[in-house]
DRENNULUM-467648 format. One record per residue (C-alpha): residue number from 0; residue in one letter; x, y, z. Coordinates in nm, 2 decimals. Each point is the difference from the previous one (the first is absolute). Last residue first. Layout:
% residues N
[NUM; A; [X; Y; Z]]
...
% end
This chain:
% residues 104
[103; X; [-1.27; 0.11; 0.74]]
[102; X; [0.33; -0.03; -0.27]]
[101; X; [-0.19; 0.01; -0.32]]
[100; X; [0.11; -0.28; -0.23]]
[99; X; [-0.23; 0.06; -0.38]]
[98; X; [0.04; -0.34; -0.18]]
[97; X; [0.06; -0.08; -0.42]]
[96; X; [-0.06; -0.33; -0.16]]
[95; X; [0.17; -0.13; -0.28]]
[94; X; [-0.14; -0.29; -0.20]]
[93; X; [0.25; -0.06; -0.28]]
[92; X; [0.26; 0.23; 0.16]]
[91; X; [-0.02; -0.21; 0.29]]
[90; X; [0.26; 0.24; 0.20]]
[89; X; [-0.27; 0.11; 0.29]]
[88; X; [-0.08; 0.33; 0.07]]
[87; X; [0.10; 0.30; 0.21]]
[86; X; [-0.17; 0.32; 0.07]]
[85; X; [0.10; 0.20; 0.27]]
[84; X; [-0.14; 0.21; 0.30]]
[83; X; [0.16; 0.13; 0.33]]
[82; X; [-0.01; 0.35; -0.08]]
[81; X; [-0.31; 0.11; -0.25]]
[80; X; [0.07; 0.17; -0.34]]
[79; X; [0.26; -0.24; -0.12]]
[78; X; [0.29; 0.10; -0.12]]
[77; X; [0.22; 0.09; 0.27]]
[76; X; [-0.03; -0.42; 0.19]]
[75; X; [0.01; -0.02; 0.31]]
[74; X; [0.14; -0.31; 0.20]]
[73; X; [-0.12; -0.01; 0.37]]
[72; X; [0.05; -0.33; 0.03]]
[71; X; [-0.29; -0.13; -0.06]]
[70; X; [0.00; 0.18; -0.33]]
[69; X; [0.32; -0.22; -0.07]]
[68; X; [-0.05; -0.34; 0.09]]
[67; X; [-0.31; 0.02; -0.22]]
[66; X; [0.23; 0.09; -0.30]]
[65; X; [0.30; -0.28; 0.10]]
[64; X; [-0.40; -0.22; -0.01]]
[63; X; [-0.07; 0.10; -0.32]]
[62; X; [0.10; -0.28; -0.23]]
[61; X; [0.03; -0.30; 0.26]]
[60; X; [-0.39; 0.06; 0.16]]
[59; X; [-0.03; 0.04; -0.41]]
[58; X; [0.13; -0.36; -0.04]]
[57; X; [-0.14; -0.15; 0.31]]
[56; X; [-0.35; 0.13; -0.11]]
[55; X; [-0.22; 0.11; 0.31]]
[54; X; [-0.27; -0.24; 0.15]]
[53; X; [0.09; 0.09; 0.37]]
[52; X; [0.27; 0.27; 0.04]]
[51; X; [0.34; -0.07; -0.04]]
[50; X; [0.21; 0.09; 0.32]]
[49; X; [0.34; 0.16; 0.04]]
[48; X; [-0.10; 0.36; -0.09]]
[47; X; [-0.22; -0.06; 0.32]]
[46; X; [-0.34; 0.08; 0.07]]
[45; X; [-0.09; 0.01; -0.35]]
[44; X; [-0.41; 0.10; -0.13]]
[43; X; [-0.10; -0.11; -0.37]]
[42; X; [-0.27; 0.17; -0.16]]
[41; X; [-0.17; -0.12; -0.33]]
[40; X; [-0.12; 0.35; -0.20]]
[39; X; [0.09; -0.23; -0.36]]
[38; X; [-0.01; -0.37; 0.06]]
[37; X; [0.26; -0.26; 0.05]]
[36; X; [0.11; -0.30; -0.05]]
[35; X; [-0.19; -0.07; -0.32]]
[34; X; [0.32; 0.23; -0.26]]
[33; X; [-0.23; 0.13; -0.28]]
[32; X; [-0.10; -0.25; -0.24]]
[31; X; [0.09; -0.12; -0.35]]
[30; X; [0.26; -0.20; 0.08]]
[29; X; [0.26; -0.19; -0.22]]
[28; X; [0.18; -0.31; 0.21]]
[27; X; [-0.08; -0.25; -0.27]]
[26; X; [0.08; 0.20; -0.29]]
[25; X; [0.35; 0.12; 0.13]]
[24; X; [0.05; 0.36; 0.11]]
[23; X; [0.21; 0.22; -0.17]]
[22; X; [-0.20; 0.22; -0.26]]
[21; X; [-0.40; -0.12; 0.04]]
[20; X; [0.11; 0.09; 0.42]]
[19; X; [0.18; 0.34; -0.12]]
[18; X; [-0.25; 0.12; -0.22]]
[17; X; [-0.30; -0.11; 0.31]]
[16; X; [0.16; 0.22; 0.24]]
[15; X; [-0.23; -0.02; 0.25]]
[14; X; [-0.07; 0.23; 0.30]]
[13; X; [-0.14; -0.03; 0.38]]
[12; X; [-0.04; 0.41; 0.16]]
[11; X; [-0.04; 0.08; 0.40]]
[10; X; [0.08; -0.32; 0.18]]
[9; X; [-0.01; 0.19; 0.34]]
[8; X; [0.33; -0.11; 0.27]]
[7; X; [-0.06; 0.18; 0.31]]
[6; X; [0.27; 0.11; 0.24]]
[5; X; [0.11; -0.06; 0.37]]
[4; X; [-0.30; -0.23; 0.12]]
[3; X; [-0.02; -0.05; 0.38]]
[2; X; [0.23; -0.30; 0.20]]
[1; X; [-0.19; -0.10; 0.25]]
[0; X; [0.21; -0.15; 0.29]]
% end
């Protein structure tokens, strides 16, 4: 059986919070670039709230996955101006990446 895509995952902004990196980080592990897994306006489509999709980050598939879970459920959320929408990100708050997840 086909299974067709229940929400779309779009990388839509990468940050870098270099103060907090030069603050906390050891030298070795200091970065100077913007997280390399993904790139901004990068769509990701999810059959099942259960299933990762191809090339995506096991740590942000972890961070927003209880927000994916959500939308495709029918979740809805007051204060955003479009129903079955959020934002989400991932919790490297060296690196963080933020995603749109639109229930289709």
């Amino acid at each position: 059986m086909i299974q067709h895509p229940k929400c779309k995952i779009t990388v839509i902004k990468r940050s870098l919070n270099q103060d907090v990196i030069d603050d906390y980080m050891k030298e070795e592990m200091k970065s100077h670039s913007l997280c390399a897994k993904f790139k901004e306006g990068e769509e990701f489509f999810v059959s099942s709230e259960f299933d990762m999709p191809d090339n995506f980050c096991h740590w942000a598939w972890a961070d927003i996955r209880k927000d994916i879970m959500a939308i495709i459920n029918g979740a809805q959320f007051p204060w955003f101006a479009k129903n079955g929408l959020t934002i989400s990100g991932c919790t490297d708050w060296f690196k963080p990446v933020l995603f749109k997840i639109e229930k289709l």
